[in-house]
C-alpha positions as CSV (number, residue, x, y, z in Angstrom):
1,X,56.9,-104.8,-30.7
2,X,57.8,-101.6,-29.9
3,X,55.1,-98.5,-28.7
4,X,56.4,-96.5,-32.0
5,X,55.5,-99.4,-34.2
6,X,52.2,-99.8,-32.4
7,X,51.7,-96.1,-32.7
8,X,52.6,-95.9,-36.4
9,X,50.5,-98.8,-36.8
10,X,47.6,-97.1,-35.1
11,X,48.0,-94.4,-37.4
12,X,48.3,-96.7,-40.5
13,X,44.9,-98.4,-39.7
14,X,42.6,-95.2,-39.0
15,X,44.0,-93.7,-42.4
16,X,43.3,-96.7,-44.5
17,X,40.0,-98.0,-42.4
18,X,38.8,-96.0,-39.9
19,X,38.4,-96.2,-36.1
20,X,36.3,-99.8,-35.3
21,X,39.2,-101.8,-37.8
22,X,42.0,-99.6,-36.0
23,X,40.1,-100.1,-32.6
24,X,40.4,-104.0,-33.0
25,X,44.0,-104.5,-34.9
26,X,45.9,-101.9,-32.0
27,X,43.6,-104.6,-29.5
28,X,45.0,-107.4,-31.5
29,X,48.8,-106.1,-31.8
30,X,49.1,-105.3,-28.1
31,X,47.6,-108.6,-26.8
32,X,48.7,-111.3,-29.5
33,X,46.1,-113.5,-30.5
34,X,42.6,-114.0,-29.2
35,X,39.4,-115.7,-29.9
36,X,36.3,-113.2,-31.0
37,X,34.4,-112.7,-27.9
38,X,37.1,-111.4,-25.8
39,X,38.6,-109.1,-28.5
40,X,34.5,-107.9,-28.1
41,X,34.4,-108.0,-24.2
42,X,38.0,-106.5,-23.9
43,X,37.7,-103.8,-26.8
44,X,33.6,-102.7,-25.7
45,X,32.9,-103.1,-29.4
46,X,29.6,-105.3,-30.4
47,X,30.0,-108.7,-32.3
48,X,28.7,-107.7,-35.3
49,X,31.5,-104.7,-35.3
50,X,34.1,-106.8,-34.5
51,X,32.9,-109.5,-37.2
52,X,33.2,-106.7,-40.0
53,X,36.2,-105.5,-38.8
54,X,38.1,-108.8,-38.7
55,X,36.6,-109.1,-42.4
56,X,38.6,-106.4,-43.4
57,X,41.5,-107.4,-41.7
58,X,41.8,-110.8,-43.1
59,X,40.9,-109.3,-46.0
60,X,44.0,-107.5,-46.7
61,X,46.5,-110.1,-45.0
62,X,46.5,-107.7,-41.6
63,X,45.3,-110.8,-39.7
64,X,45.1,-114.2,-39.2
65,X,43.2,-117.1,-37.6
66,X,43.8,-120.1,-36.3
67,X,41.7,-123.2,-34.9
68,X,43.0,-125.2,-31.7
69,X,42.4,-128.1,-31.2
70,X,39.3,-127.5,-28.4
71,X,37.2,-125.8,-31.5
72,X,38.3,-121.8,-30.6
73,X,39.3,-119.5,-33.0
74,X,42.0,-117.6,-32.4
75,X,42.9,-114.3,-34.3
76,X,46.0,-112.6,-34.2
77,X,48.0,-109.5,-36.0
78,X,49.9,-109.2,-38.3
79,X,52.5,-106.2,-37.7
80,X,54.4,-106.4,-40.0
81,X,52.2,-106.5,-42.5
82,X,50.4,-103.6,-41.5
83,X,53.7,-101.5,-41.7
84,X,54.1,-102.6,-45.4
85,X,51.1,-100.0,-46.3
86,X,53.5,-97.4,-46.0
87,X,55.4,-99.0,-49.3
88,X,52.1,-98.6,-51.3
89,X,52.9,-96.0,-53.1
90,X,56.2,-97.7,-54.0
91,X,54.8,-101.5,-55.1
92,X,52.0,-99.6,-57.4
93,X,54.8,-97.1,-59.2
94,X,57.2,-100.1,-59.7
95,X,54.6,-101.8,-60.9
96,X,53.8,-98.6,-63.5
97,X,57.7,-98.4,-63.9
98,X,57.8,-102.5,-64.9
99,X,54.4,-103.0,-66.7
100,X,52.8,-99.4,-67.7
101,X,49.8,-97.9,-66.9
102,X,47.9,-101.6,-66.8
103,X,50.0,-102.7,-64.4
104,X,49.8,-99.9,-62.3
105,X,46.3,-100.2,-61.7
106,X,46.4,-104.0,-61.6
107,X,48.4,-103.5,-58.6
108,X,46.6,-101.1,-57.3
109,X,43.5,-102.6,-57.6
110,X,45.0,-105.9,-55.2
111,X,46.1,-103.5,-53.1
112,X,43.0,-101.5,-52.3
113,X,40.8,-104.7,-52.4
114,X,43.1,-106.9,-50.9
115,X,42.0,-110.1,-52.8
116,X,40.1,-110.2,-56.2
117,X,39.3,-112.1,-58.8
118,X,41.5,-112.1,-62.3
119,X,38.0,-111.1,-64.4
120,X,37.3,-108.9,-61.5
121,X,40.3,-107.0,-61.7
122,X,40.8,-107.0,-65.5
123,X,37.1,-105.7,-65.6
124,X,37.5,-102.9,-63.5
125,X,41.0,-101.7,-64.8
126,X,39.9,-101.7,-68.1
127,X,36.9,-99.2,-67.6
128,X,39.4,-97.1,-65.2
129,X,42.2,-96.8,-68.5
130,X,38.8,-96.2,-70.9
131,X,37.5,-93.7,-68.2
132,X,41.5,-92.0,-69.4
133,X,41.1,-92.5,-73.3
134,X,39.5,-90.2,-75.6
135,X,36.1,-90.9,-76.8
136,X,35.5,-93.0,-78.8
137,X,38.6,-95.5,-77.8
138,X,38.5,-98.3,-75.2
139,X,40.4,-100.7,-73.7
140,X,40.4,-104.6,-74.4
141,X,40.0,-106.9,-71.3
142,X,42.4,-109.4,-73.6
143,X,44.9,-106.8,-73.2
144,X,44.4,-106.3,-69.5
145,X,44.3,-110.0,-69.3
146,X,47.8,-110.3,-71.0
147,X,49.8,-107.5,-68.6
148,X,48.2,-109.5,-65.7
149,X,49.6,-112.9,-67.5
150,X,52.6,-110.8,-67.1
151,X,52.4,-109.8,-63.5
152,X,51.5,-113.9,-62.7
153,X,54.7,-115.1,-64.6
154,X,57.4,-112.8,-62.9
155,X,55.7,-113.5,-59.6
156,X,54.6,-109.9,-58.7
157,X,50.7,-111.4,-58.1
158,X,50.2,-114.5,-57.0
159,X,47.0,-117.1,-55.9
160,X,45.4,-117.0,-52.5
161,X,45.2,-120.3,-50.5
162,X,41.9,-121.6,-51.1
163,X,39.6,-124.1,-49.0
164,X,39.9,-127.5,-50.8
165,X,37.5,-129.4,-52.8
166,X,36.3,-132.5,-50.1
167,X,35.6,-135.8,-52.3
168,X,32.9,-137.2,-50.0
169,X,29.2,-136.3,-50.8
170,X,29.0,-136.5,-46.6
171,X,31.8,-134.5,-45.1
172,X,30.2,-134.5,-41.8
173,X,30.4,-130.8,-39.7
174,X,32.5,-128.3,-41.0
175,X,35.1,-126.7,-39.1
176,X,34.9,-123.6,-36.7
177,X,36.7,-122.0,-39.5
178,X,38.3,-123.2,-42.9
179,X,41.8,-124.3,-43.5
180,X,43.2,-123.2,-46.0
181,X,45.8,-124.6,-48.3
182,X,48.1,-124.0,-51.4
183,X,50.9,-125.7,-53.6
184,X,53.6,-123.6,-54.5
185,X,53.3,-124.9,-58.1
186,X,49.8,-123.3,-58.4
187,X,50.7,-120.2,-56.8
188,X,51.2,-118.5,-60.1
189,X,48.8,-120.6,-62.4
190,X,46.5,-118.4,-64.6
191,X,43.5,-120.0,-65.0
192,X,42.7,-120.2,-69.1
193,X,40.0,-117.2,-68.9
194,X,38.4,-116.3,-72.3
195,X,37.5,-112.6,-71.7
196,X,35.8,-111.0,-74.3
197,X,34.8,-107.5,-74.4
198,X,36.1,-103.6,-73.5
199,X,35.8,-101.5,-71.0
200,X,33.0,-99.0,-70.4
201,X,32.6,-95.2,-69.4
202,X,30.9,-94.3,-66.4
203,X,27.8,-91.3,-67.6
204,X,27.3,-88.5,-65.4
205,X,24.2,-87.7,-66.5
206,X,21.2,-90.2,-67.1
207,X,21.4,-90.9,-70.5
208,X,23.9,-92.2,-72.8
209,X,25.9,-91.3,-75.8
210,X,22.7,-92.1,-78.1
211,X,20.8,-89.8,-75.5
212,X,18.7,-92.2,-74.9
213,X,17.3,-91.9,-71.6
214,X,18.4,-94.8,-69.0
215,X,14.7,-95.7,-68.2
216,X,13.9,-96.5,-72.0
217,X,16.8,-98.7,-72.5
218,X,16.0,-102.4,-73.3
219,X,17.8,-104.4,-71.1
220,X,20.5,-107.1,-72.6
221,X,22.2,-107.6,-69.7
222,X,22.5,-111.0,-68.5
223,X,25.9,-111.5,-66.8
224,X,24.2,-111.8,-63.5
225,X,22.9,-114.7,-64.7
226,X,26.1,-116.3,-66.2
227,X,29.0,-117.9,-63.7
228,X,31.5,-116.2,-63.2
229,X,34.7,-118.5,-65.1
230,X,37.0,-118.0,-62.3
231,X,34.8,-118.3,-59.2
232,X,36.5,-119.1,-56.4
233,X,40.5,-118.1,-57.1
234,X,41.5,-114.8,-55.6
235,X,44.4,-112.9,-56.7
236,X,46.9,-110.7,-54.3
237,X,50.0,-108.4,-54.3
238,X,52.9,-110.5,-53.6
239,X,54.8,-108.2,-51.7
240,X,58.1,-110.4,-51.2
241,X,58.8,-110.1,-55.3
242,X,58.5,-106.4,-55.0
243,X,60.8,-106.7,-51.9
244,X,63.4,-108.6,-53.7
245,X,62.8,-106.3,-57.3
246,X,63.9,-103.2,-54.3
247,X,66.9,-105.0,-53.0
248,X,68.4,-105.7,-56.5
249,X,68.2,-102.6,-57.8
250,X,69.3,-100.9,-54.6
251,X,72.8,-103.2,-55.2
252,X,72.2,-102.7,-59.0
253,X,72.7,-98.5,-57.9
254,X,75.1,-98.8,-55.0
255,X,77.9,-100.7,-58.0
256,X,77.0,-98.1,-60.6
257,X,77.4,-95.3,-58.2
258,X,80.9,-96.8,-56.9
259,X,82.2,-97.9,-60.5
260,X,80.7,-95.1,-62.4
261,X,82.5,-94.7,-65.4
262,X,82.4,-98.4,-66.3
263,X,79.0,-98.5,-66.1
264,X,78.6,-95.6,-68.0
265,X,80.9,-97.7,-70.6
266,X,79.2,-100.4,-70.9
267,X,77.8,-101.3,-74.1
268,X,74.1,-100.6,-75.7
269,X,72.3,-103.6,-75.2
270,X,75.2,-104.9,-72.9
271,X,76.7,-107.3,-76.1
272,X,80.3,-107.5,-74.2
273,X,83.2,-109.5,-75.8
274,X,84.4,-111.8,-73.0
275,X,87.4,-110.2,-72.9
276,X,85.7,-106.9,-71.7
277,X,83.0,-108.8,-69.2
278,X,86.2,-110.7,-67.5
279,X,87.8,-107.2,-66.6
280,X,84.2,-106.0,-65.4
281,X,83.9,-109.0,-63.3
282,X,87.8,-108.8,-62.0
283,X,86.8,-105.5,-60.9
284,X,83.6,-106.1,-59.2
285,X,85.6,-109.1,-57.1
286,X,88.6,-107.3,-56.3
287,X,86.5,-104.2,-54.9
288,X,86.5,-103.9,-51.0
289,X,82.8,-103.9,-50.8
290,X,82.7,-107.6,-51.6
291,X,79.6,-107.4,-53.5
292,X,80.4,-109.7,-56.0
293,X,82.9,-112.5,-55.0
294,X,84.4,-115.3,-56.7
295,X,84.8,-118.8,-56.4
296,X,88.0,-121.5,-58.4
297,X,89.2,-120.8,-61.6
298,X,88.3,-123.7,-63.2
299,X,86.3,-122.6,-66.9
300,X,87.0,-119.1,-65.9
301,X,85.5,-119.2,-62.4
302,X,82.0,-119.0,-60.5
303,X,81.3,-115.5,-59.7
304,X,78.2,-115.0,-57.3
305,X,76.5,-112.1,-55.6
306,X,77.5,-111.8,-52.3
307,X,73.6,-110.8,-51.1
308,X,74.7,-110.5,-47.1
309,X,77.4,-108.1,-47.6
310,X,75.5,-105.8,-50.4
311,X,73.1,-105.3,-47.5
312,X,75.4,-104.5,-44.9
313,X,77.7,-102.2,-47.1
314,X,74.3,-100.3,-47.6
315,X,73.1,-100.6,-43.8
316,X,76.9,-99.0,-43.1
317,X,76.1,-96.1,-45.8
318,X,73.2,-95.0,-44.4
319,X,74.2,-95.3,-40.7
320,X,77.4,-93.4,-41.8
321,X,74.9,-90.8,-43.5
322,X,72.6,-90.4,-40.8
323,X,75.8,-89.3,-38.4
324,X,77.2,-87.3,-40.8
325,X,73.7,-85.0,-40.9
326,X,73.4,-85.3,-37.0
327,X,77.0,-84.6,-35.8
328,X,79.0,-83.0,-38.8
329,X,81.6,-84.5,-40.8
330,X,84.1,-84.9,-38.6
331,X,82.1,-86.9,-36.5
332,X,81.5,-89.4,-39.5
333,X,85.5,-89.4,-39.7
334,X,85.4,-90.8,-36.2
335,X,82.7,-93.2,-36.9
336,X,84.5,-94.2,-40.2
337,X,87.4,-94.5,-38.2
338,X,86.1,-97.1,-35.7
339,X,84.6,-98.7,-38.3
340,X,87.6,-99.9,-40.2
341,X,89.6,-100.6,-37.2
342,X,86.7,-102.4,-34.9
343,X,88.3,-101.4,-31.9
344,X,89.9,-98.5,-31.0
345,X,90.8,-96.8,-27.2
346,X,90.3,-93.0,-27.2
347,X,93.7,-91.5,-27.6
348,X,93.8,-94.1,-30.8
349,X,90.7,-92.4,-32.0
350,X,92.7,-88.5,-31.4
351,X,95.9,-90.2,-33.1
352,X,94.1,-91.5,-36.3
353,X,91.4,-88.7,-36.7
354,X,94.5,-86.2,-36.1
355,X,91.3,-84.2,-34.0
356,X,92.4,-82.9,-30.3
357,X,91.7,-84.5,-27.3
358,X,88.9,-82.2,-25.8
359,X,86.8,-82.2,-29.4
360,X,87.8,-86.0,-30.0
361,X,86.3,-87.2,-26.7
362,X,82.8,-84.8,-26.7
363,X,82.3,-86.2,-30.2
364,X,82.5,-89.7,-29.1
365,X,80.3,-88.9,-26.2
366,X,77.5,-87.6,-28.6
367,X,77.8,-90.5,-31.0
368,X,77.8,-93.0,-27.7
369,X,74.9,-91.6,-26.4
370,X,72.9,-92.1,-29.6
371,X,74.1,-95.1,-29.6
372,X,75.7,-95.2,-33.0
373,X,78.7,-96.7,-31.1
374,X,79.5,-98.6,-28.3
375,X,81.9,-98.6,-25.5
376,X,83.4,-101.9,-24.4
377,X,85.2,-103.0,-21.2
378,X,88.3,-105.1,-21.2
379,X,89.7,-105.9,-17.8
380,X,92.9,-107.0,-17.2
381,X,91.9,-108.0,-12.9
382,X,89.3,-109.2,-11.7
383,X,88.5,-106.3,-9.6
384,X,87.1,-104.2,-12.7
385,X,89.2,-101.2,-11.8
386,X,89.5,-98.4,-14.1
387,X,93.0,-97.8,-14.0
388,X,93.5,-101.6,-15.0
389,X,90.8,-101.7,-17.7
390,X,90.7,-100.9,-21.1
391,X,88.2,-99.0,-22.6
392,X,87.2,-99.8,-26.5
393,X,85.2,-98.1,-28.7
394,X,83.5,-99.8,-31.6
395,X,80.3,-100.2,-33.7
396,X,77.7,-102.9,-33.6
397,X,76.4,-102.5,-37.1
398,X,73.5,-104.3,-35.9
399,X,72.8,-103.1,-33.1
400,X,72.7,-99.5,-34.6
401,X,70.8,-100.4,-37.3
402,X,67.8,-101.2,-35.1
403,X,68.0,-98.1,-33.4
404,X,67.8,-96.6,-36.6
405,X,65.2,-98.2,-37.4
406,X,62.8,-97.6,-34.5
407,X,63.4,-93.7,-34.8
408,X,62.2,-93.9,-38.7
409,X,59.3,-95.5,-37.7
410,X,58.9,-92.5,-34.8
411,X,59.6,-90.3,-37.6
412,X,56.6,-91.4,-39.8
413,X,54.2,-91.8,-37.5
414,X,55.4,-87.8,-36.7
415,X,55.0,-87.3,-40.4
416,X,51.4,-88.3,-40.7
417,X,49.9,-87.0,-37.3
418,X,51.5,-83.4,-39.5
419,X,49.7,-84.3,-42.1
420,X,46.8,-85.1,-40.5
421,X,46.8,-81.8,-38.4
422,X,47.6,-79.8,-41.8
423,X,44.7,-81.5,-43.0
424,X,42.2,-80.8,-40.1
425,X,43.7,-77.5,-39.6
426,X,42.0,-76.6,-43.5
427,X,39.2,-78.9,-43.0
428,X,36.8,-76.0,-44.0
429,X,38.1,-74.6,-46.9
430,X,39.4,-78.2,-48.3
431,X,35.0,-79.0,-48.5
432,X,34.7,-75.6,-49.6
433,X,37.1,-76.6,-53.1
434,X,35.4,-79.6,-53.6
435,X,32.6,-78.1,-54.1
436,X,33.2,-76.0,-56.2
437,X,35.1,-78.8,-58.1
438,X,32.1,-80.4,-57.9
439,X,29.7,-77.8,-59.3
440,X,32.4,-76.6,-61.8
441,X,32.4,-80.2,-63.0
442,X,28.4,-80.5,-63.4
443,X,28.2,-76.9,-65.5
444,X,30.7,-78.3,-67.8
445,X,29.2,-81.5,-68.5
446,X,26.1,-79.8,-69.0
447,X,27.6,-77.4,-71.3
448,X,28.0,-74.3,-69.4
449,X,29.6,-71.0,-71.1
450,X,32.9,-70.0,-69.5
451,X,31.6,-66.9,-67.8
452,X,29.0,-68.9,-65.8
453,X,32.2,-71.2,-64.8
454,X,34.2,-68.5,-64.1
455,X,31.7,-66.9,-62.1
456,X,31.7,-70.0,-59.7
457,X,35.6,-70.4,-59.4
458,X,35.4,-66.7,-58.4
459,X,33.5,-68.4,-55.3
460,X,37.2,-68.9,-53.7
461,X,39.6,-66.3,-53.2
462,X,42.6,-65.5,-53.7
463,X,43.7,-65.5,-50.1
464,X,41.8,-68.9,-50.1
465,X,43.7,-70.2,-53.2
466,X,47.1,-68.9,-51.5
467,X,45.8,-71.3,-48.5
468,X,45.3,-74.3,-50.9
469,X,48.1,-74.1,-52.7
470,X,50.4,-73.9,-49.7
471,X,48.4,-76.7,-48.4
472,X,49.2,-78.9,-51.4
473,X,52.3,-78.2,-51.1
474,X,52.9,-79.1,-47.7
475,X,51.1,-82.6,-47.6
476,X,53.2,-83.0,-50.8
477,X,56.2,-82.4,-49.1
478,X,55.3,-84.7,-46.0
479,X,53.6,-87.4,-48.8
480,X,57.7,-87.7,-50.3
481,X,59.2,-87.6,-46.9
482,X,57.2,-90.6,-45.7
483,X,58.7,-92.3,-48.9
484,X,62.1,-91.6,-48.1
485,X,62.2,-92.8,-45.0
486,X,60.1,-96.4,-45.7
487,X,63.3,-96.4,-48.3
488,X,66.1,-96.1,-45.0
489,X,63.7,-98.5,-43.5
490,X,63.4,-101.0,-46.0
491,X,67.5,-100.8,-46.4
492,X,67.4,-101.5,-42.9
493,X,65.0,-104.2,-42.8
494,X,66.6,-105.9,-45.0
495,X,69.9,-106.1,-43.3
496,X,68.3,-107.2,-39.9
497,X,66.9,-110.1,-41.8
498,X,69.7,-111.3,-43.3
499,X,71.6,-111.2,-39.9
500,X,69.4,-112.6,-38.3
501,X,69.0,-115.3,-40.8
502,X,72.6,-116.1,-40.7
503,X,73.1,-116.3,-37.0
């Protein structure tokens, strides 16, 4: 774990949870896994603080626990888990992209809450989307219900492990802490929920669309007093699917971008003769990327996606990318260059680049010492001399690719202490707007003319609204930056997995 994942982690916490749950998960990340009084005694936070924090932290998948076998239970961190709030943003807009606007919230709902219930999530999201509609129009829980069937069946939610049912009236004492368990062919069984009924409008004042004042109402509600159908079996964002929805299409978009006039050929509704498919998939196998690769002939051949390669060819891009932005473009010649041959001595890299001597060398030197390639020595004695040595240049994709990596993590965690200062920085006239929102908002609810209302917006300035509007736009740039960069790191991630996997 390195100090700018820690750091960015740090930063991740406060934002989402605030100081005591960032207090105890940095504790936790640093010092790997410990049992709950010392994370107390080591941290200076009381029990009942650390209690609720590791709540919240379970809560969302951020930590774990385990029982040894003397009785203590030990919690630990999840890093990696924690970094995957910066992809938020990008799970719940897929999820709008794949399932509209129920989806979106469905997702965003897990998200936020970390575990719910189906009824409890299809509840909520429906008053949210009739909170949207027009009046008079709401939103059916069956329909809710059905996008969330959805969600379940392509694997985008799935179950959280429960504690199991014990068949003995007489278990005997329970465990320090429960263990619990799930089959993978109940992960993504919706339970058969008849929900009946639509969602309902929150009332800012206190009566309701009859006018009839809240304390008058009769009161028909009994759901407190009805069990809840699916008591018990918690729902959660299942953040490999979205992982593996992000690596297809990034392949999906790297072939169209490098065969893109076929694609633009291709059919409406993609009904291709075989004749035209076997040309497509001749081309997609012969292409030096190897994406696609091929296996016998026999009834026309096995073609399959070569998964390992997709990521590395995209890995390459974007190291190639980065150098080309840092050094210039004839500095991504060189590192091109290297690429293709593996191995190359310096006056090779002058010949082939056809760049002179003095420039070819300083270039190398700058792409060496930010260690986007490597030097490496060959000698031909024992004695390591440099006369009888020679001296190759070459480019350990991997080993790049995690340097990479650890300086988009320094460069989020850089990105939100901006934000954060940009929004300190306005903290004053940020309260100020809200305010006024705020007002602005009751006057109109209670009916107020539009001179009254503009009165109050006149409250703000225009210097003020200048202020806010550069603001906005600001944190708006900053907001898309962090999202391009978890996208390099994501690409990146990816590929150090699969390596790794593979070695």
């Amino acid at each position: 774990m390195t100090q700018a994942e820690i750091k960015l982690c740090s930063l991740l916490l406060q934002e989402h949870f605030g100081e005591i749950v960032e207090k105890i998960g940095v504790h936790l990340i640093r010092t790997g896994s410990q049992p709950l009084r010392v994370i107390a005694h080591d941290t200076g936070t009381s029990l009942d603080q650390v209690k609720k924090a590791l709540c919240v932290l379970i809560q969302h998948n951020l930590v774990i626990y385990q029982v040894h076998k003397r009785g203590v239970v030990e919690y630990e961190a999840q890093c990696s888990r924690v970094l995957r709030m910066l992809r938020y943003p990008r799970y719940i807009y897929t999820a709008k992209t794949l399932y509209s606007d129920t989806g979106e919230l469905i997702v965003e709902e897990l998200l936020l809450n970390g575990k719910m219930t189906m009824s409890a999530v299809v509840k909520k999201v429906a008053d949210r989307l009739t909170e949207t509609m027009e009046d008079g129009k709401t939103m059916d829980y069956a329909e809710v219900s059905n996008t969330f069937v959805r969600l379940a069946d392509t694997h985008f939610v799935q179950r959280c492990p429960w504690v199991p049912a014990t068949e003995n009236s007489d278990p005997g004492p329970l465990p320090p802490a429960p263990i619990l368990v799930i089959s993978e062919k109940d992960m993504y069984l919706v339970p058969k929920l008849s929900l009946i009924g639509k969602g309902k409008r929150r009332r800012s004042s206190d009566e309701d669309a009859a006018g009839e004042p809240k304390a008058k109402r009769p009161k028909h509600n009994t759901d407190n007093k009805e069990p809840i159908p699916d008591d018990g079996i918690y729902w959660q964002a299942n953040l490999d699917r979205f992982h593996q929805h992000f690596r297809d299409q990034a392949i999906v978009s790297a072939v169209a971008n490098r065969m893109d006039q076929i694609f633009r050929s291709l059919p409406v509704g993609y009904n291709i003769s075989k004749q035209v498919l076997d040309q497509y998939l001749t081309l997609l196998a012969d292409d030096p990327l190897e994406f696609v690769g091929k296996s016998g002939d026999s009834g026309g051949g096995m073609y399959v996606i070569n998964l390992h390669k997709a990521l590395g060819s995209l890995a390459t891009a974007t190291l190639e990318s980065v150098v080309q932005e840092r050094f210039g473009s004839r500095c991504a010649r060189i590192f091109r260059l290297v690429l293709q041959k593996k191995h190359l001595e310096q006056k090779q890299v002058e010949d082939f680049a056809m760049i002179p001597a003095k420039e070819a060398k300083d270039m190398l030197y700058k792409m060496l010492s930010g260690n986007f390639i490597s030097l490496q020595e060959i000698p031909k004695t024992p004695d390591h001399a440099p006369s009888r040595t020679f001296y190759l240049y070459t480019v350990n994709i991997l080993s790049a690719a995690r340097m990479l990596l650890h300086r988009c993590y320094k460069s989020i965690a850089n990105l939100i202490e901006r934000r954060q200062f940009e929004t300190k920085e306005n903290k004053r006239l940020l309260e100020k707007s809200q305010r006024v929102e705020a007002i602005i908002a009751s006057m109109q609810a209670t009916g107020a003319e539009d001179a009254q209302l503009q009165e109050i917006e006149e409250m703000i300035t225009v210097p003020e609204r200048q202020q806010l509007e550069t603001l906005k736009r600001n944190v708006n740039k900053l907001d898309a930056s962090e999202i391009q960069v978890d996208e390099t790191i994501f690409l990146l991630e990816s590929y150090i997995e699969s390596t790794m996997k593979r070695q």
